[in-house]
C-alpha positions in Angstrom: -146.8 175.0 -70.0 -146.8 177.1 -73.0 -144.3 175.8 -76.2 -141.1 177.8 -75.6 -140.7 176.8 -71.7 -141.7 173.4 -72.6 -138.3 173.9 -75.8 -136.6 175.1 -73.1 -137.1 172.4 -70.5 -136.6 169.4 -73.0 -133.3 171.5 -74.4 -131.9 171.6 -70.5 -133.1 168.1 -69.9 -131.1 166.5 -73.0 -127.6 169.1 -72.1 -128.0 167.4 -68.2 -128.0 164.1 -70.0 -125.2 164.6 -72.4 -122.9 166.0 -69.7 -123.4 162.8 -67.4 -122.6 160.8 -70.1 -125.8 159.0 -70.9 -127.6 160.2 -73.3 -125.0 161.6 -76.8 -126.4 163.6 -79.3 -124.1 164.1 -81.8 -126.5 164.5 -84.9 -130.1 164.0 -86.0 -129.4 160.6 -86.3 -127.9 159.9 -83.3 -130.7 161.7 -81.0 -132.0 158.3 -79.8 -128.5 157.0 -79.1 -127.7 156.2 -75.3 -124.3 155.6 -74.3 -122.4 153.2 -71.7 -119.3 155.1 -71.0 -118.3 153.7 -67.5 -117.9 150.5 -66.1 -120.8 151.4 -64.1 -123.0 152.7 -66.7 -121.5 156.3 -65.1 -118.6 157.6 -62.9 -121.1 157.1 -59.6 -121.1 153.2 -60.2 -124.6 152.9 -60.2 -125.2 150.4 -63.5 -128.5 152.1 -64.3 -130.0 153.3 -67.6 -133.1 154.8 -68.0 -133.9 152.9 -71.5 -137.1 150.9 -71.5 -137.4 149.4 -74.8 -137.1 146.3 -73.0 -139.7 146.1 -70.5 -142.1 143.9 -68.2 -144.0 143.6 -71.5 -141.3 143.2 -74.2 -138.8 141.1 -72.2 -140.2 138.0 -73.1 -139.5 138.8 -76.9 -135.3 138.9 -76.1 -133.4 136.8 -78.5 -129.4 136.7 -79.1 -128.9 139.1 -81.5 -125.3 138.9 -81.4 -121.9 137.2 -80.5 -118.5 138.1 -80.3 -115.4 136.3 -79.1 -113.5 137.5 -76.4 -110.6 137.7 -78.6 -112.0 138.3 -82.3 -111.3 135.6 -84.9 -109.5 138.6 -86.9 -107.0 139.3 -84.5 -105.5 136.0 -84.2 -102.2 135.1 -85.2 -102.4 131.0 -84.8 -104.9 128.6 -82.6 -102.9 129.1 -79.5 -104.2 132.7 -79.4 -105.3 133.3 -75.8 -109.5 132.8 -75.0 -110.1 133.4 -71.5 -113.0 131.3 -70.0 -113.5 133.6 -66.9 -114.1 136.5 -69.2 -115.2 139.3 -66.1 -115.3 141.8 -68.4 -117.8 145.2 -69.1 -117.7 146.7 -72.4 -118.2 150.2 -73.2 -120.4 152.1 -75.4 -119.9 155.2 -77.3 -120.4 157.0 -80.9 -122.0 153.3 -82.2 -118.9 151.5 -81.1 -118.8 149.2 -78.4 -114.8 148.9 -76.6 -113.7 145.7 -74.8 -110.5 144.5 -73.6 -109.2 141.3 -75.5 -107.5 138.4 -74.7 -104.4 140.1 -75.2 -104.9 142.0 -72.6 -105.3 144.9 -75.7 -108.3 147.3 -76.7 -110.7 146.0 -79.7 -114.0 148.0 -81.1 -116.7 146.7 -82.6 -120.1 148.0 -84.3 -122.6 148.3 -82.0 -125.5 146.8 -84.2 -123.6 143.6 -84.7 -120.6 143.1 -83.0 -117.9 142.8 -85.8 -114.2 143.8 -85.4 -113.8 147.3 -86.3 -110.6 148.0 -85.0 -108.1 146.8 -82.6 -104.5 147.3 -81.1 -101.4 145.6 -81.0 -99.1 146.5 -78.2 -95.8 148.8 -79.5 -93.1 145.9 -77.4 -94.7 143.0 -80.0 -94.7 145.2 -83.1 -91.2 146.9 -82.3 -90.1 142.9 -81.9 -91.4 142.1 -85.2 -94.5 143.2 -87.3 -95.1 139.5 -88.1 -94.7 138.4 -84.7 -97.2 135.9 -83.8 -99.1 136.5 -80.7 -99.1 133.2 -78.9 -97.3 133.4 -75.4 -97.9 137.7 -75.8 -99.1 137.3 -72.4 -95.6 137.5 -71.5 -95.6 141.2 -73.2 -99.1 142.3 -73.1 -101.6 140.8 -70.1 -105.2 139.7 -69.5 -108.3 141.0 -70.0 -109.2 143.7 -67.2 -112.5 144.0 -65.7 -113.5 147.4 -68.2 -111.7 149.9 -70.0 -112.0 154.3 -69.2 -113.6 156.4 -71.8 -112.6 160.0 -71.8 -113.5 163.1 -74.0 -113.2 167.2 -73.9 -115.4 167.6 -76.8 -113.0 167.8 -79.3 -110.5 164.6 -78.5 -112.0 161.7 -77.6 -109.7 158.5 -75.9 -110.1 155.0 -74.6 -108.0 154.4 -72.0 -106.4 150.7 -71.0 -104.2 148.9 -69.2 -102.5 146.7 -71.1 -99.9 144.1 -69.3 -98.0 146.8 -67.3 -98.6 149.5 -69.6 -101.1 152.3 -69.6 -102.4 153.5 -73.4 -104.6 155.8 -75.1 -106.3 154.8 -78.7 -107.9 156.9 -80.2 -111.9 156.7 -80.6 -112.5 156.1 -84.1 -108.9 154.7 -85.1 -107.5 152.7 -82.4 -104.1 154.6 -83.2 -102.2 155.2 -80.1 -101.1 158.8 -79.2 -97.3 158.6 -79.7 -96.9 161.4 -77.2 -98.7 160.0 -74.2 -96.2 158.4 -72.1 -93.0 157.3 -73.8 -93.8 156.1 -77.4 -97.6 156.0 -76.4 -97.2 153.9 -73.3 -96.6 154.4 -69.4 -94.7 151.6 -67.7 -97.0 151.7 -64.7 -93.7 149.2 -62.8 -92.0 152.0 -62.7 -91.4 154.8 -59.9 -92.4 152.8 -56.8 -90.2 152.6 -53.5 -90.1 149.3 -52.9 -89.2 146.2 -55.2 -92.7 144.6 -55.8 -91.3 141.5 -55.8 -93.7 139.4 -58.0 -94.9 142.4 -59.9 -98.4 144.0 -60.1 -101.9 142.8 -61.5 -104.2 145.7 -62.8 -106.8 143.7 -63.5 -109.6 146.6 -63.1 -109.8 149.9 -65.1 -108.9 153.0 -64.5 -110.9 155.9 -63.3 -110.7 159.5 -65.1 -111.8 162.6 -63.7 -111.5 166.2 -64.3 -108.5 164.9 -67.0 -106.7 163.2 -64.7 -106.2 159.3 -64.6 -106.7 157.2 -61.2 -104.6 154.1 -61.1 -105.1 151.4 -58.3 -102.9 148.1 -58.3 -102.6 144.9 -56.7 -99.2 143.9 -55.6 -98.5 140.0 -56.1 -97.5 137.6 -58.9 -98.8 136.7 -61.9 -101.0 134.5 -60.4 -104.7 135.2 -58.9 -103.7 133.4 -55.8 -100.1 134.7 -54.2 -97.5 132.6 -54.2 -96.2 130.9 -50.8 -93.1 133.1 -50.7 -95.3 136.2 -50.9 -97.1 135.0 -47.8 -94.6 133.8 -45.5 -92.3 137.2 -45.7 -93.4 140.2 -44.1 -92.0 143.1 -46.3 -94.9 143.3 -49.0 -94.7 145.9 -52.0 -97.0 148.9 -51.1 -100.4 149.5 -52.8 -99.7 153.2 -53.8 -102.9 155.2 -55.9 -101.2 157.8 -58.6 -102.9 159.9 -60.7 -101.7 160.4 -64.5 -102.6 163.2 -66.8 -104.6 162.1 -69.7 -103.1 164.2 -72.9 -99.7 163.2 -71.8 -99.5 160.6 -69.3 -97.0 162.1 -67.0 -97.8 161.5 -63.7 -99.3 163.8 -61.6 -99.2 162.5 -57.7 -99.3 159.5 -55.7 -101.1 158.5 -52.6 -100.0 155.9 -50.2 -102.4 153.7 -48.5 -99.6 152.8 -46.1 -98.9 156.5 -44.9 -95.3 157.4 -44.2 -94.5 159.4 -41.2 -96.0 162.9 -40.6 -98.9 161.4 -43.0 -102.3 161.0 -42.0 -102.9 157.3 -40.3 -98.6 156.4 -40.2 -99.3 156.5 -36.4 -101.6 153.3 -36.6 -98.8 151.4 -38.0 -97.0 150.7 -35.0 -93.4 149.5 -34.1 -92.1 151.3 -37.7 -94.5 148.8 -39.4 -95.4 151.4 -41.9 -91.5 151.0 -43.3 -91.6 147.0 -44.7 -96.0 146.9 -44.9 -98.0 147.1 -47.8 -100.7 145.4 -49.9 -103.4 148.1 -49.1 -104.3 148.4 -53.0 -107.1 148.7 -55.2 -108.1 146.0 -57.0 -111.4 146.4 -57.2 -113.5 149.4 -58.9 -113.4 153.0 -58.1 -116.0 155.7 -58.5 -116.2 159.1 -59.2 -117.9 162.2 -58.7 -117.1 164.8 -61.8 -118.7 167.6 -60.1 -116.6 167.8 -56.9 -114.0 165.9 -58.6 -113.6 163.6 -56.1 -112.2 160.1 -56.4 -113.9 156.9 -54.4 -111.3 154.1 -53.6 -112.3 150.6 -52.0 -108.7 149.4 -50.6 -107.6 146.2 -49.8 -106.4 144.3 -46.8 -102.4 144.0 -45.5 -101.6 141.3 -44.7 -104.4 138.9 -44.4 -105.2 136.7 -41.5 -102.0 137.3 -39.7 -101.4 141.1 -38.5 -98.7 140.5 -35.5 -95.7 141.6 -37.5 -98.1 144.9 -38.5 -99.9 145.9 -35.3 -102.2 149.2 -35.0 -105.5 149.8 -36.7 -103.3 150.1 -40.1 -105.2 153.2 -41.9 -105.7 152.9 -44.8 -106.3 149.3 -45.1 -110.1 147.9 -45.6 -111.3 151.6 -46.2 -113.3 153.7 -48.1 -110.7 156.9 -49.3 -111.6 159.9 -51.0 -109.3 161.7 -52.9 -109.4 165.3 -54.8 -108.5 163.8 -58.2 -106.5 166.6 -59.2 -104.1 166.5 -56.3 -104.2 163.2 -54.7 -105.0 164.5 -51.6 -107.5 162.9 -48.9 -110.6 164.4 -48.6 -111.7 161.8 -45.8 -111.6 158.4 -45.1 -113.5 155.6 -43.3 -112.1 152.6 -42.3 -114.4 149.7 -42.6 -112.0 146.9 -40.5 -109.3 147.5 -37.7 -106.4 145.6 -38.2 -108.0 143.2 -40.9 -107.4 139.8 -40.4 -110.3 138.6 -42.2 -109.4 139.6 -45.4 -112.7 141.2 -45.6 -111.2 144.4 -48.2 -113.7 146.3 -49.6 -113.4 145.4 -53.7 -116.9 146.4 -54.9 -117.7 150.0 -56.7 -118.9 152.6 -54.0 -122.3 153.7 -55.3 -123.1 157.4 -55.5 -126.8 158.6 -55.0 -128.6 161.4 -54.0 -131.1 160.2 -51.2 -134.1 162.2 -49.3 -133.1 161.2 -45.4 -135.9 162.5 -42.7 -136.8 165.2 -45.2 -133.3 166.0 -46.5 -131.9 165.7 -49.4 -128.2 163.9 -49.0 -125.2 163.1 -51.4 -124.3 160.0 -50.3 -121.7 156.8 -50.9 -122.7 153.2 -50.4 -119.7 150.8 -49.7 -121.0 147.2 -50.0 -118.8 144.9 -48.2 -117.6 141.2 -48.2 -119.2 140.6 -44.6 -122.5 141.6 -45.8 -122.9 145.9 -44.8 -123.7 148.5 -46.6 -122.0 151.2 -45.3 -123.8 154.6 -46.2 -121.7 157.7 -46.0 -121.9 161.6 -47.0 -119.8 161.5 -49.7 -118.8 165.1 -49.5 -117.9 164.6 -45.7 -117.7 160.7 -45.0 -119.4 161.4 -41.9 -122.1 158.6 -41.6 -125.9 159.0 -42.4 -126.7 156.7 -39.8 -125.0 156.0 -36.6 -122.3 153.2 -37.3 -120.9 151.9 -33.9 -117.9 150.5 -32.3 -118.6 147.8 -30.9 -116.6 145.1 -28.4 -114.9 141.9 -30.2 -113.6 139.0 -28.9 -109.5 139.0 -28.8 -108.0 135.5 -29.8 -105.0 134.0 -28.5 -102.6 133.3 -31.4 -99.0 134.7 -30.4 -97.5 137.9 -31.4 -100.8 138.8 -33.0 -102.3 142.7 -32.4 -106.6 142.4 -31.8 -108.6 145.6 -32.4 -110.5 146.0 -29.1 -113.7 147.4 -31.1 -115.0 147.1 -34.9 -117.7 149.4 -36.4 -121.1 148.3 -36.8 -123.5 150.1 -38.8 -126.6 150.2 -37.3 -129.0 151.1 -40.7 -129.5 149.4 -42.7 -129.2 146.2 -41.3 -127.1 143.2 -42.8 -127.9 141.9 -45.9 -126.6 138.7 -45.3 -126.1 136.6 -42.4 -123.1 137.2 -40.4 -121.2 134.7 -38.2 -122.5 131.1 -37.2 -124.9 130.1 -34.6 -126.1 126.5 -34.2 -129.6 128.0 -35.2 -128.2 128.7 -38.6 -128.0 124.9 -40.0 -129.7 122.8 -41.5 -133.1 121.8 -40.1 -135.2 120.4 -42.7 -134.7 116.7 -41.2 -133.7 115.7 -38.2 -130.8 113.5 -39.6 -129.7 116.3 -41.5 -129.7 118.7 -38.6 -127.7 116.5 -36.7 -124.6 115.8 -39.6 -124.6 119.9 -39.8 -124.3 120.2 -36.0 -121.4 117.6 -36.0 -119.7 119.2 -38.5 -119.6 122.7 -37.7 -119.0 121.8 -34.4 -115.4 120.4 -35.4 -114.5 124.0 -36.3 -114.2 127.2 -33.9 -116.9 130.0 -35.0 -118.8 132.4 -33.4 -120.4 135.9 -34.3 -118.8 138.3 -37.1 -115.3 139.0 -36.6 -114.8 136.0 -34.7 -110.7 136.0 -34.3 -108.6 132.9 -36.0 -107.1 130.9 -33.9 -104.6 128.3 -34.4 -106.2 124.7 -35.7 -104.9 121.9 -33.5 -105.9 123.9 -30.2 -108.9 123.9 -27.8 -109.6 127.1 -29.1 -108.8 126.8 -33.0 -110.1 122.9 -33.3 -109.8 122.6 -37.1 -109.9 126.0 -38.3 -111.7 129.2 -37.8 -115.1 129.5 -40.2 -116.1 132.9 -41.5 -119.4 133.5 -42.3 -119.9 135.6 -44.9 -116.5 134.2 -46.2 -113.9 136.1 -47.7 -115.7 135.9 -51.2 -118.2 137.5 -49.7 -121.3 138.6 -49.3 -121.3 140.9 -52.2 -117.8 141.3 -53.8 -116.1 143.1 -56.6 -119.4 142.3 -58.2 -121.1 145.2 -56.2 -124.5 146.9 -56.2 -126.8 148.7 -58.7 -128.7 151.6 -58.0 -132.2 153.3 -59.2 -131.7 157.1 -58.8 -135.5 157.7 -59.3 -136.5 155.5 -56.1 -133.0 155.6 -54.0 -133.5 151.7 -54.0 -129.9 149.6 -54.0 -130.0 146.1 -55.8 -127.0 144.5 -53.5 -126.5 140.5 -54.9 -125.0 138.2 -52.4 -124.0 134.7 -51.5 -124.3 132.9 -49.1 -121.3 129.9 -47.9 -118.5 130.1 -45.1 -114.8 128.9 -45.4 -112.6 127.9 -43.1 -109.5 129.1 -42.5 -106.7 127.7 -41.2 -103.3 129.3 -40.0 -100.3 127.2 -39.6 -96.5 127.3 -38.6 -94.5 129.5 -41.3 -92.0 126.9 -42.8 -90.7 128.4 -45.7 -87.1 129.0 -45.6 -86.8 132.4 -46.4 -90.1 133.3 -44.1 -89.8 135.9 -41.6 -93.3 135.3 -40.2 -94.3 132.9 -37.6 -97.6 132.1 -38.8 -99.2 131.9 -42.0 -102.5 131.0 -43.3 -102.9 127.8 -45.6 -104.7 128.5 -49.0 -107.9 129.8 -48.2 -109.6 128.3 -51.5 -108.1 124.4 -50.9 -110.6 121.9 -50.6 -110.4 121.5 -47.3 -111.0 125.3 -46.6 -114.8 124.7 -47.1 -117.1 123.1 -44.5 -118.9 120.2 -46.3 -122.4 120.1 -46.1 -124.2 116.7 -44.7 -125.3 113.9 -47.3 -123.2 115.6 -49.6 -124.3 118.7 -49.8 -122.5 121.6 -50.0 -123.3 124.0 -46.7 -124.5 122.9 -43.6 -126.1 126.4 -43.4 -129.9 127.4 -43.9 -130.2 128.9 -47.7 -130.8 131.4 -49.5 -127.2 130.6 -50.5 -127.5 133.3 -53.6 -130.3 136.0 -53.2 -131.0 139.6 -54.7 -131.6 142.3 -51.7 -133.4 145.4 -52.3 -132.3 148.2 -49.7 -134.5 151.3 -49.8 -131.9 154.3 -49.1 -134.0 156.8 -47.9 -134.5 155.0 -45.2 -131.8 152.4 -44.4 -134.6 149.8 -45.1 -134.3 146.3 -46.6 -137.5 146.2 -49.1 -137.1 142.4 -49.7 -134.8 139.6 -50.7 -135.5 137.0 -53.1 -133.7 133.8 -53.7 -131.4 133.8 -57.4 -131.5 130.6 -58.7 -132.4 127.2 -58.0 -129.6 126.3 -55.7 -129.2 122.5 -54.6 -133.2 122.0 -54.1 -133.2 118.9 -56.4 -130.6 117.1 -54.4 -131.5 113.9 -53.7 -131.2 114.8 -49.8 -133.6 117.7 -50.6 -135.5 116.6 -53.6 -138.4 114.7 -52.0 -139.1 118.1 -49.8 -140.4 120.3 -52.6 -138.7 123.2 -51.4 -138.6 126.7 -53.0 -135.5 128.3 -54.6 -132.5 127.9 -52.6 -130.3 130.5 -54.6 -127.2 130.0 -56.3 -124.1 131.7 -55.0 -122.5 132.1 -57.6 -120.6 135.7 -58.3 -123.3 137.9 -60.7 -123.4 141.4 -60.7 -127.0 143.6 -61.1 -128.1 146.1 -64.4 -130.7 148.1 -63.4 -133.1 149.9 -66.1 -136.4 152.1 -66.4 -138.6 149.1 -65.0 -136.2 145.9 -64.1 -133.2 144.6 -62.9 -131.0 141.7 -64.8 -129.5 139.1 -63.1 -127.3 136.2 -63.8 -126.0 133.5 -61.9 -122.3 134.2 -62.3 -120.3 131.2 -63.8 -118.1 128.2 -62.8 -116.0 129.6 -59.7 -113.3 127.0 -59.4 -111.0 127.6 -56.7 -113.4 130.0 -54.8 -115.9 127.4 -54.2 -116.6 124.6 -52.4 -115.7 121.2 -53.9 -118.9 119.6 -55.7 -120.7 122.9 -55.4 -122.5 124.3 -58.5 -121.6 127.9 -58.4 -122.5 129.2 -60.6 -125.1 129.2 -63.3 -126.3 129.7 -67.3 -129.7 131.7 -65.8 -130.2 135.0 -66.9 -133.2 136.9 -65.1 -135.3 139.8 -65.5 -136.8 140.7 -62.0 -139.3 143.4 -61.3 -137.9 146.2 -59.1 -140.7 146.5 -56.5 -141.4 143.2 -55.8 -138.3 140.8 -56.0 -140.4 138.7 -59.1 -139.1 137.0 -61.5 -140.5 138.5 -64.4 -138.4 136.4 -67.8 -135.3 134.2 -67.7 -133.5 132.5 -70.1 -130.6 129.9 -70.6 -127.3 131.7 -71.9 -124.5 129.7 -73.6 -122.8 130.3 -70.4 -122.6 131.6 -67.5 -122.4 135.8 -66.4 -118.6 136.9 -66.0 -119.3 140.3 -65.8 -121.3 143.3 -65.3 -123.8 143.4 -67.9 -124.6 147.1 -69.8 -127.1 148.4 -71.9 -127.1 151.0 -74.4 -129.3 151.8 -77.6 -128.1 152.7 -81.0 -130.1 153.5 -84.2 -133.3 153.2 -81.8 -132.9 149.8 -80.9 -131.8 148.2 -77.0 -129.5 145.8 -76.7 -128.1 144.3 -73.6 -124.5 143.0 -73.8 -123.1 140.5 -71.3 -119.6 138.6 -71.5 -120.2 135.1 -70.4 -118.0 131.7 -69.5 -118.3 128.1 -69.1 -115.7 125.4 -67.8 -114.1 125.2 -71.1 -115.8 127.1 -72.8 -114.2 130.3 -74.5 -115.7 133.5 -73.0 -117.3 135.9 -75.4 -119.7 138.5 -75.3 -122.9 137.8 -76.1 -125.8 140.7 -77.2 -129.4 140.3 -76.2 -132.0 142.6 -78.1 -135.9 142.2 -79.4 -136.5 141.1 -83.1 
């Protein structure tokens, strides 16, 4: 290739790269800089980058280079300034500044190189209080962290975009100065403009999603709370979990979508008996994706109601779907509905991963929607018909009164399940035979069966002590989701491994208009014990890494992540290999590995005595499953790790948690 068509490769090469947002080259200096601008690394969710300073042969050489609290020393107003511990947040990278939601609930930059304060915000309702207002108890007027923030640019303006509290805010790049005409006084009261009360409010713990200029807000209705309040569940009227789109100069808003569609919308007519009129839920609270070129929005929606659907019977579109919108207008492309009638609450929560796949010799746009009960459901994103067959199949109908059964649920048939689904007496423990026999008696106090097993009512012949749901309703893979390497069409999926039980009951509250509710699903009692102590009387791997070739709906290999409960003393004497630790972690894939952690403590969404979670961070080779370096962090992964490189140097950032221990982020790079 002679000199100018090689210039004139390289030059189209390097435009391609700036316009997807990886590669910025705003001057000579700056030719070696590559960006994190997404949550996902970019707007398909894939968490890739194609750096490879850090390789096979240099990974052993990481060392800390950097870290940061998740609410910077400098931005404190007294010692009562809030320090999450479950930190699940994902920084962003751009122009040598790296964005990350404090604390507060507000925006902060630092440098890049070494993770000082550079800037940060202070929400307009504390300043317009007082400018010397001390921030402790400002949860009550900003928020929490969210899970990342939106970066958005035209080439001239260039905006972070947050939700803060119950407001939404742009800050400028460079100055963190809000843009006193977006919204009202720089702020949109997302509260505001829905049709029903919501009761306990809303939680926008996730970030928003921009495309083509306009800015995709989901929304979980509930409380304050992680875990709704016992009101919440015994009433039937829930607030609905309505997608709007806001322009992003102005903030006015632009449309609004409703997952529980009104008559002579799409799906009202699986909402039957006027359902549609008092149901809700249905939101996003996990990530959405994007593609920029057909400016189509992804959306993973929620459950209803979970476990109990009598007092909304039908197949409840769009609950526990996959929705694709045209950003610009709201409107539904297409839709998939991953459960009929949820009562599992299997929602989908995790980023739908886009990727361009070669399928029996043809090249396909395609979406990947990894689920809680362990599918990957693979989808023509432009159409959302299916790449491989996905069937509806017969399940079992329960016998809890009043409650509506969906006669069939779909079943993909490629690729096959990453993770084990439902519970067979062949899936316990077998090491010993007196462990085999404590598993068998205790599983066998429970009712359980194959995936989608219904719930029945504990204290019955056909409920015994509780229904058990294998994967459980953490999942499988979760909001955590899967990473994706766009040069092979290979999909990292992380997933655990551990059923719950649960348990419905006779509603009681006094203002309940339900018959049946379900008791906590994360109370101790909602996990089966495993024998001699341990904590599942299932077969491991109870955390593992899956690799899922694409091209041909193909699992590659699975590897076990982490130790697991090996050196227990009912296992110790056995020698066996990893067992895997199920904690929540979520995948960065690069040029030549993919980074792991173990997640970190996970409290109420574990089993009691469990150690989910873990301070392990590994580097594993992407054709083989091997661990190829790991290291001990000061705690344990709380988010999605990134990667970006500025000045010519790599650096991997991760936030990170302990049980009581402050979450911060911490920077890896080599000396």
């Amino acid at each position: 290739m002679n000199d100018r068509k090689y210039g004139i490769v390289r030059l189209l090469i390097v435009v391609a790269a700036v316009a997807a947002g990886i590669l910025t080259v705003p001057g000579r200096a700056a030719d070696r800089d590559v960006e994190w601008r997404h949550y996902g690394g970019d707007a398909g969710a894939k968490k890739y980058s194609p750096l490879d300073q850090i390789n096979k042969d240099t990974v052993k050489n990481l060392q800390i280079a950097w870290r940061q609290s998740a609410t910077p020393q400098e931005m404190r107003q007294d010692a009562s300034a809030p320090v999450p511990y479950a930190y699940t947040h994902t920084p962003l990278m751009a122009g040598g500044l790296l964005y990350m939601s404090t604390g507060y609930g507000t925006v902060a930059a630092l440098d890049a190189t070494a993770g000082k304060l550079a800037w940060f915000d202070r929400p307009v309702a504390v300043r317009e209080q007082s400018p010397t207002l001390p921030l402790e108890g400002a949860d009550r007027v900003i928020g929490t962290p969210t899970r990342s923030l939106a970066y958005w640019t035209d080439g001239r303006d260039a905006r972070i975009v947050s939700i803060t509290g119950q407001s939404l805010v742009a800050l400028n790049v460079r100055t963190g100065k809000r843009y006193d005409d977006f919204g009202t006084h720089g702020e949109v009261d997302l509260s505001k403009g829905y049709d029903r009360d919501a009761g306990g409010g809303y939680k926008w713990k996730s970030q928003p999603s921009i495309v083509r200029d306009v800015i995709v807000i989901g929304g979980l209705p509930g409380n304050a709370a992680d875990i709704v309040s016992e009101k919440q569940r015994a009433r039937r009227e829930t607030p609905p979990g309505s997608i709007r789109g806001y322009d992003v100069r102005t903030g006015k808003r632009l449309w609004e979508f409703h997952t529980v569609p009104r008559p002579g919308e799409v799906g009202s007519e699986t909402w039957l008996n006027d359902s549609w009129s008092y149901s809700g839920n249905a939101g996003v609270w996990g990530i959405m994706s994007a593609d920029e070129e057909l400016g189509y929005v992804y959306l993973p929606i929620e459950s209803a109601l979970d476990y109990y659907g009598g007092s909304h019977p039908g197949d409840n579109l769009f609950s526990d779907s996959i929705v694709c919108l045209d950003a610009r207008t709201g409107k539904r492309i297409w839709h998939f509905q991953g459960n009929h009638h949820g009562i599992w609450d299997y929602d989908f929560t995790a980023a739908p991963v886009l990727a361009d796949v070669t399928v029996d010799g043809r090249k396909v746009k395609v979406v990947v929607q990894t689920s809680k009960q362990g599918f990957a459901y693979v989808l023509d994103r432009v159409t959302g018909r299916p790449i491989w067959p996905i069937e509806e199949r017969p399940v079992a109908k329960g016998h809890v009164p009043g409650e509506w059964y969906a006669p069939t649920q779909p079943f993909p048939t490629k690729p096959p399940a990453f993770e084990q689904q439902g519970v067979t007496v062949d899936d316990l423990i077998d090491y010993t035979p007196e462990l085999r026999r404590e598993a068998i008696e205790i599983v066998s106090q429970y009712n359980y069966g194959p995936l989608y097993t219904p719930l029945e009512l504990p204290g019955t012949p056909e409920g015994k002590n509780g229904t058990i749901l294998m994967p459980s309703t953490v999942g499988g893979n979760n909001v955590n989701g899967a990473a994706l390497d766009p040069e092979t069409g290979i999909l990292y999926v992380p997933t655990i491994r551990l059923a719950n039980v649960i348990q419905l009951t006779k509603s009681e509250h006094p203002e309940s208009n339900l018959p049946y509710v379900y008791r906590n699903a994360f109370r101790p009692e909602s996990w089966p014990r495993g024998p001699q102590g341990l904590y599942s009387p299932f077969k491991p791997p109870y955390g593992s890494l899956v690799a899922i070739d694409l091209n041909k709906g193909e699992i590659l290999w699975r590897v076990a992540n982490g130790e697991g409960p090996r050196h227990h003393p009912a296992l110790k004497a056995l020698n066996l290999p990893r067992l895997g630790q199920p904690g929540r972690a979520a995948p960065l894939v690069t040029k030549s590995l993919v980074f792991l952690g173990e997640g970190f403590p996970g409290g109420a969404f574990s089993p009691p005595g469990a150690d989910v979670g873990g301070k392990m961070f590994r580097a594993y080779d992407k054709a083989s499953g091997d661990v190829i370096w790991e290291t001990e962090l000061p705690g344990g992964t709380s988010g999605l790790p990134m990667t970006y490189m500025v000045s010519g140097k790599q650096y991997i950032v991760v936030s990170v948690g302990w049980r009581n221990m402050p979450g911060e982020l911490i920077a890896l790079a080599l000396p």
